[in-house]
BANU-742077 format. One record per residue (C-alpha): residue number from 1; residue in three letters; x, z, y. Coordinates in pm, whole numbers, plus 50000, padded with zeros to 5 digits. Layout:
BANU-742077
<k->NUM | r->ALA | x->X | z->Z | y->Y>
...
//
This chain:
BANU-742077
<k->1 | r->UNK | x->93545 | z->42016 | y->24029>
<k->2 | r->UNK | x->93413 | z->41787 | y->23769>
<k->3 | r->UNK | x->93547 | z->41989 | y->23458>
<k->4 | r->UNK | x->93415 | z->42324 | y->23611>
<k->5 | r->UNK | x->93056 | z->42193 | y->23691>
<k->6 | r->UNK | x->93061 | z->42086 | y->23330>
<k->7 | r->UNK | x->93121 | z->42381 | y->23202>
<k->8 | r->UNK | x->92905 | z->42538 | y->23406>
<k->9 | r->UNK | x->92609 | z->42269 | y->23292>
<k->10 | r->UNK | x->92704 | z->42328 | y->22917>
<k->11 | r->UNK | x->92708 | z->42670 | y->22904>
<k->12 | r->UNK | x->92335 | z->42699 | y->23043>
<k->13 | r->UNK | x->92260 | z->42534 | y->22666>
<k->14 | r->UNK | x->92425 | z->42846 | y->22439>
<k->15 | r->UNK | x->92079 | z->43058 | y->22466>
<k->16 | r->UNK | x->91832 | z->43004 | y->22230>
<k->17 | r->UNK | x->91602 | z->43273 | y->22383>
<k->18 | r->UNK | x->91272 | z->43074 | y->22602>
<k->19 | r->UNK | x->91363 | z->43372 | y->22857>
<k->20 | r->UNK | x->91728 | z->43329 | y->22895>
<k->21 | r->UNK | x->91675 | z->42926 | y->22918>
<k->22 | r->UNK | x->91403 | z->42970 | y->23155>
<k->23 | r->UNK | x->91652 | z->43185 | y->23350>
<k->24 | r->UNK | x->91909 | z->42880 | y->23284>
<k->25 | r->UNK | x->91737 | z->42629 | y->23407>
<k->26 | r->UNK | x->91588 | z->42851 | y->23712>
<k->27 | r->UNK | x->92021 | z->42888 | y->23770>
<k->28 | r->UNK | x->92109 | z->42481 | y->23724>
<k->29 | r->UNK | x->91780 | z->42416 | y->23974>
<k->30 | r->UNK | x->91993 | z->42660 | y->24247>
<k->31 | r->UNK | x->92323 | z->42451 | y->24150>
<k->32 | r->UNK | x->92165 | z->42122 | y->24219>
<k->33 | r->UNK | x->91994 | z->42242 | y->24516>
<k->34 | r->UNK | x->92277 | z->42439 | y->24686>
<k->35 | r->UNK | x->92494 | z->42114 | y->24685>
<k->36 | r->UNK | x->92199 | z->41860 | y->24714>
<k->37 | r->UNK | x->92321 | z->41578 | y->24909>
<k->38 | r->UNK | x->92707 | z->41554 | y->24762>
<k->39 | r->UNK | x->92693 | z->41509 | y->24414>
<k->40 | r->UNK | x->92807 | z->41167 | y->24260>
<k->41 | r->UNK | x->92556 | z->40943 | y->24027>
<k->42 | r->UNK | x->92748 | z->41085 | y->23749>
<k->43 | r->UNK | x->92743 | z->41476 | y->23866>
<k->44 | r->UNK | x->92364 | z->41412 | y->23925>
<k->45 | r->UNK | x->92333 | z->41260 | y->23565>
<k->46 | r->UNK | x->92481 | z->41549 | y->23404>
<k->47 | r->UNK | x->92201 | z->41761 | y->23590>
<k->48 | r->UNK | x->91928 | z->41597 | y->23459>
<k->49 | r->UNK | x->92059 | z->41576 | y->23075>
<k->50 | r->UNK | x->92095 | z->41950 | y->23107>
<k->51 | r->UNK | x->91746 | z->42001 | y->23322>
<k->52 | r->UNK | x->91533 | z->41808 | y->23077>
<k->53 | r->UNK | x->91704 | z->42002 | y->22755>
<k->54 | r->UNK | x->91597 | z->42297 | y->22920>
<k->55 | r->UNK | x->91301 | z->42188 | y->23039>
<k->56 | r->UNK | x->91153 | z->42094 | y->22671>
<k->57 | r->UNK | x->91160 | z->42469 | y->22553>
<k->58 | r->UNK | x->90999 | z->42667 | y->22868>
<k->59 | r->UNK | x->90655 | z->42807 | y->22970>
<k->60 | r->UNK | x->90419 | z->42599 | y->23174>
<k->61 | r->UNK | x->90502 | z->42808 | y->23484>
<k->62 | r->UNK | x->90890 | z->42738 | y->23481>
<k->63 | r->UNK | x->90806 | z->42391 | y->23446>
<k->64 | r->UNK | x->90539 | z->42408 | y->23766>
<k->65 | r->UNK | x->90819 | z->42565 | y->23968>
<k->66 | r->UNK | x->91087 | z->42320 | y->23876>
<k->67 | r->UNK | x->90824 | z->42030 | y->24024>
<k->68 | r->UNK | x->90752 | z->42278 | y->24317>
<k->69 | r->UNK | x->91114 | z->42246 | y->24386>
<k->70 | r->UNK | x->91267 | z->41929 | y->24334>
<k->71 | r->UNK | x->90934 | z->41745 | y->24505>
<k->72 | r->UNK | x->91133 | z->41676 | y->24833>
<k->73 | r->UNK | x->91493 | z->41645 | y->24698>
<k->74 | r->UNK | x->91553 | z->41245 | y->24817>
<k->75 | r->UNK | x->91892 | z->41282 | y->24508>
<k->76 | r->UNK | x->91662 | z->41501 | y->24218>
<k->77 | r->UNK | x->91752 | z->41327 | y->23826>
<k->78 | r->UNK | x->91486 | z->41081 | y->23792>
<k->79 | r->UNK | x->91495 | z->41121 | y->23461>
<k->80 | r->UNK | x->91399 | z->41514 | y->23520>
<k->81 | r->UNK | x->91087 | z->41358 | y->23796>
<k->82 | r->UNK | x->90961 | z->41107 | y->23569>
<k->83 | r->UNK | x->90919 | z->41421 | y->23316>
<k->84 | r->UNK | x->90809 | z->41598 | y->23522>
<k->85 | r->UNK | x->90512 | z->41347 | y->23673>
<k->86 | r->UNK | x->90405 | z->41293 | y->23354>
<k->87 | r->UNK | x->90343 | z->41608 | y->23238>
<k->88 | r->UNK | x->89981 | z->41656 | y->23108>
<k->89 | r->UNK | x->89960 | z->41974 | y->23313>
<k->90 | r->UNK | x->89859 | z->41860 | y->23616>
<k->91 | r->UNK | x->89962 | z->42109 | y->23823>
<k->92 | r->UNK | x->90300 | z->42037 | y->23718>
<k->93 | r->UNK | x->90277 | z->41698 | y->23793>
<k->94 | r->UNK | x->90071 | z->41713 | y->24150>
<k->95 | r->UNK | x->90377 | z->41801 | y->24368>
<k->96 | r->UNK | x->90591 | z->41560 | y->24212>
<k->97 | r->UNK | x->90364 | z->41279 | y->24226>
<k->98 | r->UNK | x->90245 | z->41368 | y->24572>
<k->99 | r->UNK | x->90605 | z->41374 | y->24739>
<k->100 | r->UNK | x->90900 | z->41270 | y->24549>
<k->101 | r->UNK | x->91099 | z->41023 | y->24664>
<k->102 | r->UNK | x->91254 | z->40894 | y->24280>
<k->103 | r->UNK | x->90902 | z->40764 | y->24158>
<k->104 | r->UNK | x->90989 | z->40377 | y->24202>
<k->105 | r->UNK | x->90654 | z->40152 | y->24190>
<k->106 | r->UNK | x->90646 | z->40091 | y->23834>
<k->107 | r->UNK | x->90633 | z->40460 | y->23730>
<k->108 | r->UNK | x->90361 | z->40507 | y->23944>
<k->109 | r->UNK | x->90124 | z->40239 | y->23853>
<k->110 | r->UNK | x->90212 | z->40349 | y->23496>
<k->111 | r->UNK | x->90085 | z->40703 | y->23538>
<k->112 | r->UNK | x->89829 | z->40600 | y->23731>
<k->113 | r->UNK | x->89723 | z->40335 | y->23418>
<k->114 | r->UNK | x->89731 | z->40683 | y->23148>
<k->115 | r->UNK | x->89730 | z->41009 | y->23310>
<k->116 | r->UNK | x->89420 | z->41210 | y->23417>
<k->117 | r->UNK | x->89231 | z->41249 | y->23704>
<k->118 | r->UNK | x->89397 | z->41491 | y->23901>
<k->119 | r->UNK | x->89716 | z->41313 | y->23842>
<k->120 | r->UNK | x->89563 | z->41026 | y->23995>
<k->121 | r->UNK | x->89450 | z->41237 | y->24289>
<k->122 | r->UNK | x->89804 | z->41356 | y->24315>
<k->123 | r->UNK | x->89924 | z->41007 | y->24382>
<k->124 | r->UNK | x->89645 | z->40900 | y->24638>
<k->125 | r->UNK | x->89802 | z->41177 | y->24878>
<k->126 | r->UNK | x->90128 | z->41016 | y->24874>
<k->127 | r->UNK | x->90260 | z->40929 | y->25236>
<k->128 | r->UNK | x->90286 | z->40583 | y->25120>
<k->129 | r->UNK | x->90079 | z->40405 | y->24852>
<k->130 | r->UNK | x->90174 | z->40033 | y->24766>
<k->131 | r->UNK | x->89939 | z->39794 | y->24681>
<k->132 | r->UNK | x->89974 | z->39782 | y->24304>
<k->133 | r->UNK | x->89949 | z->40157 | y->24259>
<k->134 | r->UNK | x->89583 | z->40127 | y->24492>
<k->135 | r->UNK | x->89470 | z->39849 | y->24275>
<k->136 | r->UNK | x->89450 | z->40091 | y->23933>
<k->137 | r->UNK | x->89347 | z->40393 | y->24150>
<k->138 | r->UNK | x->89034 | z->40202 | y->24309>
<k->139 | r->UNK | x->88989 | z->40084 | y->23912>
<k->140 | r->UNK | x->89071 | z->40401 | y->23730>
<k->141 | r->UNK | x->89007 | z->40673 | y->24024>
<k->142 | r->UNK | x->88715 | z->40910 | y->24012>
<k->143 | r->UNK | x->88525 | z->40942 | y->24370>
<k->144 | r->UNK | x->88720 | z->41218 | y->24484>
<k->145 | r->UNK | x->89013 | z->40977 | y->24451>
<k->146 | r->UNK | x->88907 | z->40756 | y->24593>
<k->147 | r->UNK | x->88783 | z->40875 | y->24890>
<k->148 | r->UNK | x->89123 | z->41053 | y->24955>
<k->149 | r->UNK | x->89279 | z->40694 | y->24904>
<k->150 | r->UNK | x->89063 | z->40546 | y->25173>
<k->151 | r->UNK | x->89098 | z->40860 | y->25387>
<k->152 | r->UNK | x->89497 | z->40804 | y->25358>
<k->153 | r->UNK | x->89652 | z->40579 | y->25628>
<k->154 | r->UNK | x->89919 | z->40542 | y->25420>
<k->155 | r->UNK | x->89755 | z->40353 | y->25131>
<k->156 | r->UNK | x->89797 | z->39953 | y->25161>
<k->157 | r->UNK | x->89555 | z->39750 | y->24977>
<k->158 | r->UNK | x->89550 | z->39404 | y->24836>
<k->159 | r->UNK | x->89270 | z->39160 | y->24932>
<k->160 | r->UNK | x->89123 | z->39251 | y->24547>
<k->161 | r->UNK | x->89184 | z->39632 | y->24600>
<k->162 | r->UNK | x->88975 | z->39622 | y->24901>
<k->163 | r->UNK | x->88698 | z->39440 | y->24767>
<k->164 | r->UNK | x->88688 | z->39704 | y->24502>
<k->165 | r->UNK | x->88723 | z->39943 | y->24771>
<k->166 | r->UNK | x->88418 | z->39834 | y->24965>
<k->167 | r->UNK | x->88186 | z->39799 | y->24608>
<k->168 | r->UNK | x->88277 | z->40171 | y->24564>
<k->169 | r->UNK | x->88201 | z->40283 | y->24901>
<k->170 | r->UNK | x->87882 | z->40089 | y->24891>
<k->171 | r->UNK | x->87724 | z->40372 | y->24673>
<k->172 | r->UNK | x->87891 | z->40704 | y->24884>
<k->173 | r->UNK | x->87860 | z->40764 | y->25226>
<k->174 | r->UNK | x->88170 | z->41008 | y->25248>
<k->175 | r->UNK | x->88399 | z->40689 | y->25080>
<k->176 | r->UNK | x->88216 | z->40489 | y->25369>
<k->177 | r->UNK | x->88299 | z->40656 | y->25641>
<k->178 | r->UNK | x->88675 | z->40698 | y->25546>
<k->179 | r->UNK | x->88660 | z->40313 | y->25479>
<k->180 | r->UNK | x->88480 | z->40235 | y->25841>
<k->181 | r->UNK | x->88763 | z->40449 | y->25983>
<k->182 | r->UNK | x->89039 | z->40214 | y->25857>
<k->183 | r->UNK | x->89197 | z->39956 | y->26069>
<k->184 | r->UNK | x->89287 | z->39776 | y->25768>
<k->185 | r->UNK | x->88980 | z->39625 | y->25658>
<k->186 | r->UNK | x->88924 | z->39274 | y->25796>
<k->187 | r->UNK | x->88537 | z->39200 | y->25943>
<k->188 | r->UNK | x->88412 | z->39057 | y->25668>
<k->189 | r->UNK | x->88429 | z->39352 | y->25404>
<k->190 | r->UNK | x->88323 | z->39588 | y->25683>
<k->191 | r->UNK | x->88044 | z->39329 | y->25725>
<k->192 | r->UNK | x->87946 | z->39387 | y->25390>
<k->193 | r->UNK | x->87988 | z->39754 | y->25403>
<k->194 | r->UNK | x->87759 | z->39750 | y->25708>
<k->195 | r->UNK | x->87472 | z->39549 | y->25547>
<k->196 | r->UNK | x->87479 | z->39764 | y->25223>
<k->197 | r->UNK | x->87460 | z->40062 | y->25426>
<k->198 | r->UNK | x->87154 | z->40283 | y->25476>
<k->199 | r->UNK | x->87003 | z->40292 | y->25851>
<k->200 | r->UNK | x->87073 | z->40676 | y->25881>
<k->201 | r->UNK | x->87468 | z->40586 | y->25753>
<k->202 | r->UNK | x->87453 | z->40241 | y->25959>
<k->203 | r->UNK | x->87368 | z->40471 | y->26340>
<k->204 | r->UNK | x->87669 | z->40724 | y->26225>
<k->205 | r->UNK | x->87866 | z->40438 | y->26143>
<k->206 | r->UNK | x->87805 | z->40291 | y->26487>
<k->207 | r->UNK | x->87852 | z->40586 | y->26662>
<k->208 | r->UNK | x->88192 | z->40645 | y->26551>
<k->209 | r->UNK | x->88309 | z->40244 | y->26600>
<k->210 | r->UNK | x->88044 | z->40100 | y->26865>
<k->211 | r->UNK | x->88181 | z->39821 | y->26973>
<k->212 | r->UNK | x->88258 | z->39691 | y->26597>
<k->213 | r->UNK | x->87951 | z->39834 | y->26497>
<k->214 | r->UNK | x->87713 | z->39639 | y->26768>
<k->215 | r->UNK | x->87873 | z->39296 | y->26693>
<k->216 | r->UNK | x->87833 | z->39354 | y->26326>
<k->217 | r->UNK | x->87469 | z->39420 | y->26393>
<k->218 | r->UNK | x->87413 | z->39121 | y->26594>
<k->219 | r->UNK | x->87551 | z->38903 | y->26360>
<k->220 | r->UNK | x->87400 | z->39056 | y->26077>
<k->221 | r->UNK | x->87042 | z->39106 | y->26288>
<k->222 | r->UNK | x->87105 | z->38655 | y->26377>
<k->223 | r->UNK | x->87190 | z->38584 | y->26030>
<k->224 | r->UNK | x->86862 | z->38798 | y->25871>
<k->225 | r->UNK | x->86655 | z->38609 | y->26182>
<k->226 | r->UNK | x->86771 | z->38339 | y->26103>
<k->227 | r->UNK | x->86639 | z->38349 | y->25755>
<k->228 | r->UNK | x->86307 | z->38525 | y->25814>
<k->229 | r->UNK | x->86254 | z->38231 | y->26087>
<k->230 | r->UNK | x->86289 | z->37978 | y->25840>
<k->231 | r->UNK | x->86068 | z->38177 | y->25621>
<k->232 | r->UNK | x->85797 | z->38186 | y->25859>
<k->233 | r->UNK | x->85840 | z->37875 | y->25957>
<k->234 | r->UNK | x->85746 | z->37730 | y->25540>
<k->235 | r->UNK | x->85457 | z->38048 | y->25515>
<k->236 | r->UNK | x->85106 | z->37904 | y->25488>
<k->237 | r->UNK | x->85038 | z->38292 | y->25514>
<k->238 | r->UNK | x->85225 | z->38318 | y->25887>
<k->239 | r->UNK | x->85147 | z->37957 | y->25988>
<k->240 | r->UNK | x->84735 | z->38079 | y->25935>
<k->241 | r->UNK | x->84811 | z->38439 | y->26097>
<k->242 | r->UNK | x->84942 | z->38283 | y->26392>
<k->243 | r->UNK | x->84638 | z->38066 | y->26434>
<k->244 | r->UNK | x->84405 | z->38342 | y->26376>
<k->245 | r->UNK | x->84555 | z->38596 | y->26624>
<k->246 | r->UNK | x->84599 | z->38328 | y->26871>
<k->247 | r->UNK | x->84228 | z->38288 | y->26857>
<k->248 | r->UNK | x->84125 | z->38635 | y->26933>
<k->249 | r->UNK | x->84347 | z->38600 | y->27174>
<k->250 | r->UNK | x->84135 | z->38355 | y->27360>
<k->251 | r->UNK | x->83826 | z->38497 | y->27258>
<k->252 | r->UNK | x->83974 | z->38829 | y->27427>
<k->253 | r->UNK | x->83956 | z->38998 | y->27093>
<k->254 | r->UNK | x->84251 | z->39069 | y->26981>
<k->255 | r->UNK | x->84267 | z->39461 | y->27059>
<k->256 | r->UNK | x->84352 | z->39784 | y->26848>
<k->257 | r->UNK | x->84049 | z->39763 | y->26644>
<k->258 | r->UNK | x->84159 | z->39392 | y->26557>
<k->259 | r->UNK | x->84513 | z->39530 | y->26484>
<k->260 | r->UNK | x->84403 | z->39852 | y->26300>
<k->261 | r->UNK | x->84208 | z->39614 | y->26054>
<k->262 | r->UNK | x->84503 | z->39406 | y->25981>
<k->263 | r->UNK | x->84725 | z->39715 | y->25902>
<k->264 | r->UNK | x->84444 | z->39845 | y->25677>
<k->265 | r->UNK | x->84431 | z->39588 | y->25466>
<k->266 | r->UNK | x->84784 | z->39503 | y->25429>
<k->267 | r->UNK | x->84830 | z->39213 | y->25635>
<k->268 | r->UNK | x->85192 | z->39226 | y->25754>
<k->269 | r->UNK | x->85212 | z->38902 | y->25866>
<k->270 | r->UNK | x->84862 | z->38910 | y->26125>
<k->271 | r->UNK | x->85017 | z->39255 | y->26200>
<k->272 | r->UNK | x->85355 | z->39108 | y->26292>
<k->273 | r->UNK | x->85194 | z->38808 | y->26481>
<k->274 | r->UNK | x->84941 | z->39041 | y->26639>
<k->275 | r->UNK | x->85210 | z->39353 | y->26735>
<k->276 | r->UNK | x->85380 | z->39046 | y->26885>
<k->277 | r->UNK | x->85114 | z->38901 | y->27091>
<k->278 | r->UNK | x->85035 | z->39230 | y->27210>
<k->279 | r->UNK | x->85390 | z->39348 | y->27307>
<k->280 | r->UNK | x->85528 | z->39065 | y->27431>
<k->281 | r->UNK | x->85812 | z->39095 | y->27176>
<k->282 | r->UNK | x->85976 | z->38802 | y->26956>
<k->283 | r->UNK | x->85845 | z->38800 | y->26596>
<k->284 | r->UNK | x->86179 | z->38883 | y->26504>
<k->285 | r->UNK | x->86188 | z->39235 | y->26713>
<k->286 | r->UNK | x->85859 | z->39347 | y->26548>
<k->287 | r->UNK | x->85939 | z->39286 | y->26219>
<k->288 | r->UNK | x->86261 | z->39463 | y->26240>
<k->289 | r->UNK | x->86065 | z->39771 | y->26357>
<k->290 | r->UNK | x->85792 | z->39727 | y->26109>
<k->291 | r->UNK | x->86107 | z->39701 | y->25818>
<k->292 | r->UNK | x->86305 | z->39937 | y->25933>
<k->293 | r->UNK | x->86409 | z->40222 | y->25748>
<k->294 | r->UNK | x->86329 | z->40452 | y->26040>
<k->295 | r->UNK | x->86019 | z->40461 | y->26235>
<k->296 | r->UNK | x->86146 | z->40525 | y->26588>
<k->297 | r->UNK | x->86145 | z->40159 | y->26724>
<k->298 | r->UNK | x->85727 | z->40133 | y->26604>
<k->299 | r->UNK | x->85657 | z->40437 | y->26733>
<k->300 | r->UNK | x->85792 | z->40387 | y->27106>
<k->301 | r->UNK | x->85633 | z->39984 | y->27070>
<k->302 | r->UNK | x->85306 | z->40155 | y->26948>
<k->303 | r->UNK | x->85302 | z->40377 | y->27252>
<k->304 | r->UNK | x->85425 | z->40153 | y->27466>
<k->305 | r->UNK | x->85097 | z->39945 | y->27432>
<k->306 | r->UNK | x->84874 | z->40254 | y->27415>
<k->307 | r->UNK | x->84789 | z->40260 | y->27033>
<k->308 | r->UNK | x->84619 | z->40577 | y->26915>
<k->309 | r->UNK | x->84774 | z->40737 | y->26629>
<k->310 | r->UNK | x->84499 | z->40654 | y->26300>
<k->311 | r->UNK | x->84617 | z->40263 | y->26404>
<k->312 | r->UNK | x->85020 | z->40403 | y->26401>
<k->313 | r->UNK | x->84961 | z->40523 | y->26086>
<k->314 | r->UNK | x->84889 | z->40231 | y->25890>
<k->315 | r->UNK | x->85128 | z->40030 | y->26040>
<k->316 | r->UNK | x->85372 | z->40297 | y->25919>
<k->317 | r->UNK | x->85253 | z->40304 | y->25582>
<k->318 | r->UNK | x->85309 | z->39916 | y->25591>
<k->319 | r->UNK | x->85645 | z->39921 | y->25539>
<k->320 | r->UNK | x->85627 | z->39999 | y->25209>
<k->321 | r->UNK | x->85295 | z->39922 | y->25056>
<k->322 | r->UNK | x->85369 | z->40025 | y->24723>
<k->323 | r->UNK | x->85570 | z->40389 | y->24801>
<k->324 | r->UNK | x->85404 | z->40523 | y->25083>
<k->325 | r->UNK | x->85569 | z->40788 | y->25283>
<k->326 | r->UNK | x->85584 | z->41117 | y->25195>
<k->327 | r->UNK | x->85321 | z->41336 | y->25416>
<k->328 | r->UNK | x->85608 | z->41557 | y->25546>
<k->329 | r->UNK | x->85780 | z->41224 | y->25694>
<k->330 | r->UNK | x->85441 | z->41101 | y->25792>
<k->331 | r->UNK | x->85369 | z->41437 | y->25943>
<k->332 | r->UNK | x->85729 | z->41387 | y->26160>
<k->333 | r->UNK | x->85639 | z->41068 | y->26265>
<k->334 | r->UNK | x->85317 | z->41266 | y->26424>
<k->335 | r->UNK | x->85530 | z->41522 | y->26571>
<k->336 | r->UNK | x->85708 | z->41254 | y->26717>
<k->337 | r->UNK | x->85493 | z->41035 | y->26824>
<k->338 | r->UNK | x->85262 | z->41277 | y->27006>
<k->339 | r->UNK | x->85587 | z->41404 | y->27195>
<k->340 | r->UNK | x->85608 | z->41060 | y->27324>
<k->341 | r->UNK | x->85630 | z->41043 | y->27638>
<k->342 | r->UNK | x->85434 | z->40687 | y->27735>
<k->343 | r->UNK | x->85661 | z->40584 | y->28061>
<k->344 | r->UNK | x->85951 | z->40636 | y->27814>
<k->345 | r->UNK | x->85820 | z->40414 | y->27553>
<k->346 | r->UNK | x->85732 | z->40130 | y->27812>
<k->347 | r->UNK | x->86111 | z->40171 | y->28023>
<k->348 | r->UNK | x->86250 | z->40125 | y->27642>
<k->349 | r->UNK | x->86003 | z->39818 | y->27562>
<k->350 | r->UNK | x->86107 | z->39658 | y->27880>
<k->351 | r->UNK | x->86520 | z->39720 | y->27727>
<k->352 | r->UNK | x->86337 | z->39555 | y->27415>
<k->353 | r->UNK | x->86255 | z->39231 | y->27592>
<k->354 | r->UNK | x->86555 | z->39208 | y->27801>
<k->355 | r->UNK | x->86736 | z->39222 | y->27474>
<k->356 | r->UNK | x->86557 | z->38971 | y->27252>
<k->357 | r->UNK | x->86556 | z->38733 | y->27553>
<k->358 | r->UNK | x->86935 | z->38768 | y->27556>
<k->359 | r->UNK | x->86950 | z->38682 | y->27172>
<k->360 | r->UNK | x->86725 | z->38441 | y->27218>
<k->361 | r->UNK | x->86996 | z->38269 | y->27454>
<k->362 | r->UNK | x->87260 | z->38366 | y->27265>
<k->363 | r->UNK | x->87091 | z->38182 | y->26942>
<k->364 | r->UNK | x->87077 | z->37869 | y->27191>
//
């Protein structure tokens, strides 16, 4: 058996013709194929010698169907596969890279470290990714890598992959979402993921893990409290906007005029002391809503306490004193607000209080 596969092997190196090797090596493939499974380290050693001498003199297509096949052969030459992954035609390489079994570790980080992009993409899809071939692909990998890497529940990362895993998702909400969806990540990087996050990617991201999502928000909403608390707490500016709103308070002055005025000129922290006072929210609640990203929470507070829309409208353009809104967002926030229903507003302002009174005893 050995002598005649030999001969068999050898004589598949006579041509010289591309054609007839390309025929050849399409021939030794079908050998190694047919008996797949039983040949000896040595009998599969032979194949390989003769493979890759074929191999060097064919066309580009011979040498994509040669990966095509051998991908999923668990016994294929390694020699031949390691060829074969690093070929600089990438869709030569893809299958191989994606699914063969004789790519040990080492290969793969090195291809990973010097091949091209789409080689690197190949490897992401693999059913099972270790940790040092994640590390270069989160380094080396494009977006579109790296998104597929997070998207694969197969890749394992190290506590430094992950990191750099999280930094990259930070800037692309597709990479985010695939990251969120992991079970991998430990609390503190999704933490950070969650903070960095816009408030449009933040509600998606909540929707999809809401229980995660809700006690990263309250710890996240505590800690930012915390700080803004202590803020307030040094401000000359909030320690003399308190004391100013509390007097119109007793003077029975403090009304939407007195609040319109303060928005007009800018005053966020008589605004926030004043929206407070007239709500009968926490400082912290009102500020979130005047911060906020989004303008839904001011708007149902605003209607809530029966503000006319020229006084929303300032305190909307508060937010962001030096870029104010564009007039087709301002002219949402309009849309919205006049579809407002006012019973609505005050059931949710009453869910408002109930809420920052729980905090409040949480905090305690």
């Amino acid at each position: 058996m050995q002598t005649s596969l030999l001969t068999q092997l050898e004589d598949a190196l006579a041509s010289k013709s591309v054609a007839r090797r390309a025929d050849m090596l399409r021939r030794v493939t079908d050998l190694f194929l047919i008996g797949s499974g039983s040949f000896s380290d040595d009998q599969i050693e032979v194949f390989g010698d003769v493979m890759g001498r074929l191999m060097a003199n064919v066309e580009h297509q011979e040498r994509a169907q040669l990966g095509e096949r051998l991908a999923f052969s668990t016994d294929a030459p390694a020699d031949v596969m390691r060829k074969l992954a690093f070929d600089s035609a990438a869709d030569v390489a893809a299958p191989v890279l994606t699914h063969s079994s004789r790519l040990d570790e080492a290969t793969l980080i090195e291809n990973a470290k010097t091949m091209s992009q789409p080689h690197l993409l190949a490897i992401a899809k693999r059913q099972q990714v270790p940790e040092g071939v994640t590390d270069v692909l989160v380094d080396r990998g494009n977006d579109l890598v790296i998104a597929r890497l997070a998207e694969n529940a197969g890749s394992q990362f190290s506590a430094g992959g992950l990191s750099m895993l999280i930094d990259k998702s930070i800037g692309d909400p597709r990479i985010a979402r695939f990251v969120w969806d992991r079970r991998d990540v430990p609390t503190r990087e999704l933490t950070r993921l969650f903070q960095a996050a816009s408030e449009e990617l933040r509600n998606e991201l909540e929707l999809a893990r809401p229980r995660d999502a809700r006690s990263i928000r309250a710890t996240l909403d505590g800690a930012l409290e915390s700080i803004r608390s202590a803020t307030r707490n040094n401000s000359s500016e909030f320690r003399d906007a308190f004391s100013i709103v509390s007097r119109l308070m007793q003077a029975g002055a403090l009304d939407e005029r007195a609040l319109f005025d303060f928005a007009n000129a800018g005053a966020f922290a008589k605004v926030v002391a004043a929206l407070a006072h007239l709500s009968e929210l926490t400082v912290g609640t009102i500020e979130r809503a005047l911060l906020s990203e989004r303008s839904e929470q001011l708007l149902i507070i605003a209607k809530a306490i029966g503000l006319s829309w020229p006084t929303v409208k300032p305190l909307i353009m508060l937010k962001q004193p030096n870029q104010p809104p564009a007039a087709s967002a301002l002219d949402e926030d309009f849309a919205s607000y006049m579809r407002l229903k006012a019973s609505t507003a005050e059931t949710a302002l009453k869910f408002y209080r109930l809420r920052a009174s729980a905090e409040h005893d949480q905090a305690q």
